[in-house]
Each structure stands twice: as structure tokens, then as C-alpha cells.
C-alpha positions as CSV (number, residue, x, y, z in Angstrom):
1,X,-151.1,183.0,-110.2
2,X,-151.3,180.2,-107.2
3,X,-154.7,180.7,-105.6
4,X,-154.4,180.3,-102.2
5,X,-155.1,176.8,-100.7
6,X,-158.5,176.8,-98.7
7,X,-158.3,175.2,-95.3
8,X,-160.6,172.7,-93.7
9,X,-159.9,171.7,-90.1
10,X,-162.5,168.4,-89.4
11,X,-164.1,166.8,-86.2
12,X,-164.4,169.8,-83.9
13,X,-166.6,168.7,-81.1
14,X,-166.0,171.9,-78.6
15,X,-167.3,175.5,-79.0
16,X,-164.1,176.7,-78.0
17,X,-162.0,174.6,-80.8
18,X,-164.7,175.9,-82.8
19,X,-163.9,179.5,-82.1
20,X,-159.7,179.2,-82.3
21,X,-160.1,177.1,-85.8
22,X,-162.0,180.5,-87.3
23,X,-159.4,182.7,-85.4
24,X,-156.5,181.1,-87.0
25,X,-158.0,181.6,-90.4
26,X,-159.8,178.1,-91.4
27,X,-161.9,178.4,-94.2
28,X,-164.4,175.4,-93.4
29,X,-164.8,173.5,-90.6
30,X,-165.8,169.7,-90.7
31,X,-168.4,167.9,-88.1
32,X,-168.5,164.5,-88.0
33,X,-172.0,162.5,-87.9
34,X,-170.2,159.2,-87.8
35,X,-171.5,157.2,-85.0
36,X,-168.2,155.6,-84.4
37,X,-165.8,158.0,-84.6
38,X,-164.2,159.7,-81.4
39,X,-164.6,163.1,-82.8
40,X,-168.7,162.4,-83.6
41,X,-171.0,164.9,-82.5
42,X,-175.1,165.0,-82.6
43,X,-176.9,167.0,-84.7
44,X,-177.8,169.0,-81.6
45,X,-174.1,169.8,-80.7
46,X,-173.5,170.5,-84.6
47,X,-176.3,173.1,-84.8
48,X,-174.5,174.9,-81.5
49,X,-171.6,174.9,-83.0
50,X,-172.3,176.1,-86.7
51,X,-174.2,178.8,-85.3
52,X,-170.8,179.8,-84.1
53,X,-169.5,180.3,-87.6
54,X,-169.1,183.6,-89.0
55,X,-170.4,184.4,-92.8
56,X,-167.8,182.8,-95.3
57,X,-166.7,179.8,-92.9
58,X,-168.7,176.8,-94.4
59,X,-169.6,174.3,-92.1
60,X,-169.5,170.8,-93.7
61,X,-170.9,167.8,-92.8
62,X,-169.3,164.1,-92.8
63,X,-171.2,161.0,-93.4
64,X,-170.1,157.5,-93.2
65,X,-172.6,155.2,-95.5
66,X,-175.7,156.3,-93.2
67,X,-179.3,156.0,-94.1
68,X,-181.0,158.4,-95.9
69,X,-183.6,159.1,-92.8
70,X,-180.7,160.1,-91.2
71,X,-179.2,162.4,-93.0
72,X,-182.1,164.1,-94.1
73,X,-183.1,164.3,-90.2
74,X,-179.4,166.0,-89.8
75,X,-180.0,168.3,-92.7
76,X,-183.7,169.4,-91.2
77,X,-181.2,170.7,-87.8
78,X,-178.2,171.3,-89.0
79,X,-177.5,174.3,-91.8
80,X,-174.6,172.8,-93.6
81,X,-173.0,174.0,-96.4
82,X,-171.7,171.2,-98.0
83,X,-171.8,167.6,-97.9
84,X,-169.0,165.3,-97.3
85,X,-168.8,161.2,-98.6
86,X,-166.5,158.6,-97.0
87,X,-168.4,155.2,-97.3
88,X,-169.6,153.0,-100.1
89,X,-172.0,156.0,-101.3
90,X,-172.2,156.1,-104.9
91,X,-172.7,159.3,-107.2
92,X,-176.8,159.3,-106.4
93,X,-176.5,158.9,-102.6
94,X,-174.0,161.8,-102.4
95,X,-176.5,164.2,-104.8
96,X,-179.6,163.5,-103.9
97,X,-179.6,165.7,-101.4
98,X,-179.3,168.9,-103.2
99,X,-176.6,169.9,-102.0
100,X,-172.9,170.6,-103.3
101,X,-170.5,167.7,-101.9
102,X,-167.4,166.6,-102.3
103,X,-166.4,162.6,-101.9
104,X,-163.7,161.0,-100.2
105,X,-161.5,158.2,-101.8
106,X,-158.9,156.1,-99.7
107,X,-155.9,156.1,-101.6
108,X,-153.8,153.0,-102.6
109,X,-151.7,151.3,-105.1
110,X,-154.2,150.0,-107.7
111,X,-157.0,152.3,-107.2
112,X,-157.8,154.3,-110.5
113,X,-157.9,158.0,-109.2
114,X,-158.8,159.3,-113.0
115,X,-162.1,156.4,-112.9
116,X,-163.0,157.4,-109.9
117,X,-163.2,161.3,-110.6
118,X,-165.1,160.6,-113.7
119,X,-167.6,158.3,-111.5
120,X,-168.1,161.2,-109.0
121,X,-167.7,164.0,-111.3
122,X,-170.9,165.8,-109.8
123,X,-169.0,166.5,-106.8
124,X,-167.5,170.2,-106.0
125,X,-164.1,168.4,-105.3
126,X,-162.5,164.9,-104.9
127,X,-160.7,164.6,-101.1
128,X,-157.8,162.0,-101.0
129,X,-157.2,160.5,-98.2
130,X,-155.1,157.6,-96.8
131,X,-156.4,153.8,-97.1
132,X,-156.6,152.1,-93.5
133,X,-158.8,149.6,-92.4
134,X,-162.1,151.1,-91.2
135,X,-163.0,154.9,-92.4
136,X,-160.7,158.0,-92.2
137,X,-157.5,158.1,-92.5
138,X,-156.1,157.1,-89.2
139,X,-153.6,160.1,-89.1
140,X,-151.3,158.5,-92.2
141,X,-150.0,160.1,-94.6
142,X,-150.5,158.5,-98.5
143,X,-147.9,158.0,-101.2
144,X,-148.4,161.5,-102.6
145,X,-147.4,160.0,-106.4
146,X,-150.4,158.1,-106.3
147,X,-152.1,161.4,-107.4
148,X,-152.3,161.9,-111.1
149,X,-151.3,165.3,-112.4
150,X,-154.6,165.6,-114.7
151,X,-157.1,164.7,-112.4
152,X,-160.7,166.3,-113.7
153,X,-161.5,167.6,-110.5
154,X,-160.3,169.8,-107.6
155,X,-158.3,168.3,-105.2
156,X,-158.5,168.0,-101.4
157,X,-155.5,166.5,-100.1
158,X,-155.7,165.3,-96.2
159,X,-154.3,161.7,-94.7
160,X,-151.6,162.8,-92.1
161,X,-151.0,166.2,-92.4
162,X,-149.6,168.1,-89.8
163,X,-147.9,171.5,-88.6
164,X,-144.8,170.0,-89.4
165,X,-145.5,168.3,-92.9
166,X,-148.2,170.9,-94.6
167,X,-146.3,173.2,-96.1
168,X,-144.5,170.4,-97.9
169,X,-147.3,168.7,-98.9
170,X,-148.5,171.6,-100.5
171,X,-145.5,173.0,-102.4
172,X,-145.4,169.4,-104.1
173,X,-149.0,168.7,-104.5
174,X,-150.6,172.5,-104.9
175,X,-154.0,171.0,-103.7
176,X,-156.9,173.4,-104.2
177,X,-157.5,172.8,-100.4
178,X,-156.0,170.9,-97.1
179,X,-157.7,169.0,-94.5
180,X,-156.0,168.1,-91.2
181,X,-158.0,166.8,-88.0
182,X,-155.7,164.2,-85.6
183,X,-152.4,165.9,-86.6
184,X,-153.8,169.8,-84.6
185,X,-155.2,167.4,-82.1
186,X,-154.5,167.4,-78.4
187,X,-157.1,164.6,-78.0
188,X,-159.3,163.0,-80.3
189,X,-162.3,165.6,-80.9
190,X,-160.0,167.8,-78.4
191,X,-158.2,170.5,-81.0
192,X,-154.8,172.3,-80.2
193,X,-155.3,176.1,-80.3
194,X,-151.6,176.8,-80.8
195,X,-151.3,173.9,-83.2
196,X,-154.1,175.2,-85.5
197,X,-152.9,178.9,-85.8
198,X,-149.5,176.9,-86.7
199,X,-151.2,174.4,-89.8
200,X,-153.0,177.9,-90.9
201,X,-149.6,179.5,-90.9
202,X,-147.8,177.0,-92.7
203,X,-150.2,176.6,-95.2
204,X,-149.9,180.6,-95.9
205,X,-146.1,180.2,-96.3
206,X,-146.2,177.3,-98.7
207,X,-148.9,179.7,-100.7
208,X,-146.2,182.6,-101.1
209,X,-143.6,179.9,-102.5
């Protein structure tokens, strides 16, 4: 039987985004600690904001190749769940902190998906997203074949995804979980209520398929 596919929406920044996202049936929410991304938030506004979430929501955290004082200065304020990798971090940066993570590879012809799982394979899940210059995916959507069919650990598929193109994404790639910021965005860090409960929706149909 298809489990159904667990649903991270990333880079809230508002209490009231923070509030329609667990309305609409997200099962994780993502904070970024990124300096220079648009959607960044302190650890102060973090803290506010996972103290919004209800029991069974995890909050995750995303890091972009910061220092250790750093995060662990984050982790002191901040109760997260679960860790999140998008830099250069190798396999001891991301577990050091004992806590579950999961680690973030930019896909592209040429990278070795299966090597890089078995590098990482302490994390809870691997999350593919789309190569662009910089970190994150930009909003673009990968070459979905890229992904092997036997890769060792669960899969989080995000780069693009969208109202519009989820429920496609995941009838052809049956991810274990989605995550979608810019495309349920009405601004960067500024989240769409309506567009949201639509991903969540979506996502549910594609489950019953």
C-alpha cells in the first residue's frame, strides 16, 4: 500500500503563514537560518514561530555551510526536530549534532545519486533538489530521470514544485515526502494561504492514484 507522501512547506517567516501551512495539513515546516536567503529568519523569530506548531508538525531547521558556534547557538533557542544540509557539509558536520537530518544534493547530469546516498547514509532521508548557481533550488524543477529507482534512502523530492505540477511529480516519482517553498509563494518568505491548502490538496489526490 502507497503510504501517503509527507509534506514539508520551507521558509515561513510570518506567524500567520505559519498557522495556514498547519491548517492545510503540512506535516513539517522548514525555517531558514541562511543569512542570505530572502526567506531567513533569526533564531528569535524561529523560536516564536515553532512554538506555534502543534504536536506531530516537526519544525526543521536549514543550514547553509555555517559554523558550528552557530548552529549550536540556534539549537540552544530553537527546539527543532530535525536538521536540514544544503552546503559543502560532509556526513560528520550534519551528525554531530545529535540530531536526525536529512541532506540536500543539487541534482545534475553527472552527479552519482547512489555515491552520494551511500556517503550520507546516516541521514533520515536524502532531499533532491535542482542545481543552480548559489544554494536552493531557485524555483526549478530537475530532470526527474536523474533519480535512480534503487536509491538506499528515502526520498525528498523538491526543486520547482508547485500547485500546478505536484501531483504529477508525485504519481511519477512516489517520493516518500515533497517540499515546495517559492512555488506557494506570494513573496519571497510571504506564503499564499490559498495556494498552500491547494499543494496539500494535490498532494492527497496523487496519494489515492
Amino acid at each position: 500500500m502507497q503510504m501517503p507522501t509527507r509534506i514539508k512547506i520551507c521558509g515561513l517567516t510570518r506567524p500567520e503563514d505559519v498557522d495556514a501551512a498547519v491548517a492545510a495539513g503540512a506535516d513539517a515546516i522548514g525555517f531558514v537560518f541562511y543569512p542570505q536567503s530572502p526567506r531567513h529568519v533569526t533564531p528569535g523569530q524561529a523560536a516564536a514561530l515553532v512554538r506555534r506548531l502543534p504536536p506531530f508538525v516537526l519544525a526543521v531547521g536549514l543550514f547553509v555551510n555555517e559554523e558550528a558556534a552557530r548552529i549550536q547557538a540556534i539549537l540552544d533557542q530553537v527546539p527543532l526536530n530535525l536538521l536540514q544540509f544544503h552546503g559543502d557539509e560532509g556526513p560528520e558536520d550534519c551528525a554531530r549534532w545529535g540530531r536526525p537530518w536529512i541532506r540536500a544534493a543539487r541534482v545534475r547530469p553527472g552527479l552519482d545519486l547512489l555515491q552520494y546516498a551511500a556517503r550520507f547514509s546516516g541521514a533520515r532521508a536524502l532531499l533532491l533538489d535542482a542545481f543552480v548557481e548559489g544554494y536552493g533550488g531557485g524555483g526549478h524543477v530537475f530532470d526527474w530521470r536523474l533519480i535512480p529507482p534503487d536509491l538506499p534512502l528515502p526520498l525528498i523530492l523538491s526543486g520547482g514544485l508547485s500547485p500546478e505540477n505536484v501531483a504529477d511529480a508525485v504519481r511519477r516519482v512516489r517520493p516518500a515526502a515533497v517540499d515546495v517553498s517559492s512555488g506557494v509563494e506570494a513573496g519571497k518568505g510571504i506564503k499564499d494561504h490559498q495556494r498552500m491548502a491547494d499543494f496539500v490538496a494535490a498532494v492527497r489526490a496523487a496519494d489515492r492514484d
